[in-house]
N, C-alpha and C positions, 0 to 999 in steps of 0.2 A: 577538476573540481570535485567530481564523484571521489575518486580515489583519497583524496582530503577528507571528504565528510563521511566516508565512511569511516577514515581510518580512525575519525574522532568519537563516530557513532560507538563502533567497537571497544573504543577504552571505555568511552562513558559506559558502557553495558556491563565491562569488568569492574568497575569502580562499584557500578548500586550494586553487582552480585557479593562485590568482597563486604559491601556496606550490611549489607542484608545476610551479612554470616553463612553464604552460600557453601563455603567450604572455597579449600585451593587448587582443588584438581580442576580445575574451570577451564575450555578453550572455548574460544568464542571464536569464529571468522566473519568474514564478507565476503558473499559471492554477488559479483557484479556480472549479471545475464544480458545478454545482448539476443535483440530479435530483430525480423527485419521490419525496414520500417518506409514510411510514407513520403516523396507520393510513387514510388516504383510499387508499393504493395500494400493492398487493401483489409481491409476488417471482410475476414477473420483471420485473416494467416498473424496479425500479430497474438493475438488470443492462442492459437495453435502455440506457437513458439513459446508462449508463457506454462502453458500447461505441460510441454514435452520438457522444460527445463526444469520443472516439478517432476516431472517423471524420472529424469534424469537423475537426479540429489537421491532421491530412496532407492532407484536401481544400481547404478553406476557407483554413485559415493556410497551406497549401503547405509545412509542416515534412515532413524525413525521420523517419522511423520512431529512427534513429539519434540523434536530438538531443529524445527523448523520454523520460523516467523518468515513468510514474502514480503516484503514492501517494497513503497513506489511512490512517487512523486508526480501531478502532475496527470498528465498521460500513461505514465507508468503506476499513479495511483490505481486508475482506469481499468487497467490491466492484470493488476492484481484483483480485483473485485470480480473482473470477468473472469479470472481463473479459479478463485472461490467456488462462484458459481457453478462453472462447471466442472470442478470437482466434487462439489458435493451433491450433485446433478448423473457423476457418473460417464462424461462425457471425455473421456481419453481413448487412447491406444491401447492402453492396458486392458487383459485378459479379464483382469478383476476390478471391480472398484477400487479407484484412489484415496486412501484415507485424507483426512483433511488436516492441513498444518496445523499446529501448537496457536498459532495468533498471526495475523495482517497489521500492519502500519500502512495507513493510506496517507499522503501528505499533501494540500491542494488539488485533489483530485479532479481529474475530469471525466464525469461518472451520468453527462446528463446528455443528451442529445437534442433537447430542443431546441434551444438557441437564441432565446433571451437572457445573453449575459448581464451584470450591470455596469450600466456606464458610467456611474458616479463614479465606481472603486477602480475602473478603467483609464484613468485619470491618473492614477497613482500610480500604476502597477507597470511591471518591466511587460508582459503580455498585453498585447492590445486586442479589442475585439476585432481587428481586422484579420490580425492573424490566427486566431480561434477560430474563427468561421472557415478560413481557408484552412488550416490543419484537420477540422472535424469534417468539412466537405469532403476532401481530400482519402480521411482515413475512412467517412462510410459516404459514398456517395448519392446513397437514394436516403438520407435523414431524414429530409423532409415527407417521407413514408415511413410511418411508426410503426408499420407491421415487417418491417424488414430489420427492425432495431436489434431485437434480439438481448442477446447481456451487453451489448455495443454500449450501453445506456441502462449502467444498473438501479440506477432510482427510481426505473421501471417496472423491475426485478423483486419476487419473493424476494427477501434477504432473512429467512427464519433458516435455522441450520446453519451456519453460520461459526468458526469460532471466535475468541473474541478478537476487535476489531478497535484500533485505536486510530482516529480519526481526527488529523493537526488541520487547522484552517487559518486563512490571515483573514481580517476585515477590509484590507485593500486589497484584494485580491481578485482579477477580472471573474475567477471560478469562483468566489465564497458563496455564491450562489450552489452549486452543487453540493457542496459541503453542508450546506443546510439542509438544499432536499434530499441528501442520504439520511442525514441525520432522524429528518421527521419521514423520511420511508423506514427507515428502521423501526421508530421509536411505533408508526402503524401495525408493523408486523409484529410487534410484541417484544422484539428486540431488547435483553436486560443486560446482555453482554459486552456490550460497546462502551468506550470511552469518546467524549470528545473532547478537546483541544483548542480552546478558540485564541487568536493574539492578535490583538487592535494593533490597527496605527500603521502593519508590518505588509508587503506584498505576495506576490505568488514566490511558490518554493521559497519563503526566505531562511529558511532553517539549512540550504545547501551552501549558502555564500560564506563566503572566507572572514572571520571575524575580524578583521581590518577592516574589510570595505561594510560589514552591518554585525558591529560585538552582540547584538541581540540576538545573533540564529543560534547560539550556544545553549542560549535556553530552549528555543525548541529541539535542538539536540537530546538537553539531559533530560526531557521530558519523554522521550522517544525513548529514550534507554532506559529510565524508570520503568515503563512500562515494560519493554521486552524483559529486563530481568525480571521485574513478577511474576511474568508468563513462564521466563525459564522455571522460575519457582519453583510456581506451579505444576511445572511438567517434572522438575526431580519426585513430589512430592506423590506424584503417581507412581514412579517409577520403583520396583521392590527395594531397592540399592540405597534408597535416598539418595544421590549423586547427582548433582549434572557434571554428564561426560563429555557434552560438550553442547553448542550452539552456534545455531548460525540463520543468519539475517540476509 
């Protein structure tokens, strides 16, 4: 399913860059990172994982910070927000400070730790609050202690510093609840760099499903790609060259 939506994700990204006169030297990819994950390993080693696979892209591939957007769905919205954080926090491996990506996609994110889902939009949605509770117990197990939260629970978290940050959410969604209170933690911390994304009617992650089984996730797709090309844009428009030489999601 990943391999699908992103491969879709990526044309749409080339499509607005060709739309928006980007130029034709364009390469766009998809790196699909894998970390370990729950319940054999706990918060923080997934966080660890997210950040050395950022460290890995500038070291190893030799990309700039600038020709990078992370995103993530989900738990892996999560996860990107905690590696924000602790990038621009300063908190890696690295000798020196981690510059901070080009831009984040968070999509349905689970970004809150307390644990008043809603049950109304619970109803509708492929996730159920049974299984949120047991995947959020599972991944921090003292939750119910807020001072052990940490970035586990960015809605927590300064979110000032930041770059910008596009934020998809559905209305049926067991998490739209968090998506909200990112939204109004952001918008406290003075936050002007963020977009949000909101789609009635639609469930958790619906923008990954196969447009057979919901032709509606296409639009949350070109809307994800609208934005990352801006951002690529954005980032030629820094750059001496005027080029983008490439990008990757």
């Amino acid at each position: 399913m990943y391999i699908s939506f992103c491969s879709a994700l990526v044309s749409a990204i080339k499509k607005e860059l060709g739309d928006q006169e980007a130029g034709n030297e364009v390469v766009v990819d998809a790196f699909l990172a894998n970390y370990r994950k729950l319940p054999e390993h706990q918060f923080p080693v997934q966080v660890e994982d997210a950040v050395a696979m950022y460290e890995y892209l500038l070291q190893h591939e030799k990309l700039q910070s600038s020709q990078i957007i992370l995103a993530g769905d989900s738990a892996g919205g999560g996860l990107v927000m905690s590696t924000l954080l602790r990038v621009r926090d300063g908190d890696s491996s690295w000798k020196s400070k981690l510059p901070l990506p080009l831009a984040a996609i968070v999509a349905c994110p689970l970004v809150d730790l307390t644990g008043d889902e809603d049950e109304t939009t619970s109803e509708h949605c492929v996730l159920s609050l049974n299984i949120t509770a047991a995947s959020v117990l599972s991944y921090h197990p003292t939750r119910h202690d807020p001072s052990t939260w940490a970035d586990a629970s960015p809605v927590h978290c300064d979110l000032q510093g930041l770059p910008p940050v596009f934020l998809q959410s559905a209305s049926l969604d067991t998490l739209f609840r968090h998506s909200l209170r990112l939204k109004a933690k952001a918008e406290d911390d003075g936050v002007t760099n963020w977009e949000v994304d909101v789609h009635e009617g639609v469930p958790h992650v619906f923008m990954i499903m196969p447009n057979y089984v919901l032709p509606y996730a296409r639009v949350g797709v070109q809307r994800m790609a609208a934005f990352a090309a801006q951002q690529f844009v954005r980032g030629m428009n820094s750059n001496s060259n005027g080029k983008i030489e490439s990008g990757h999601c």
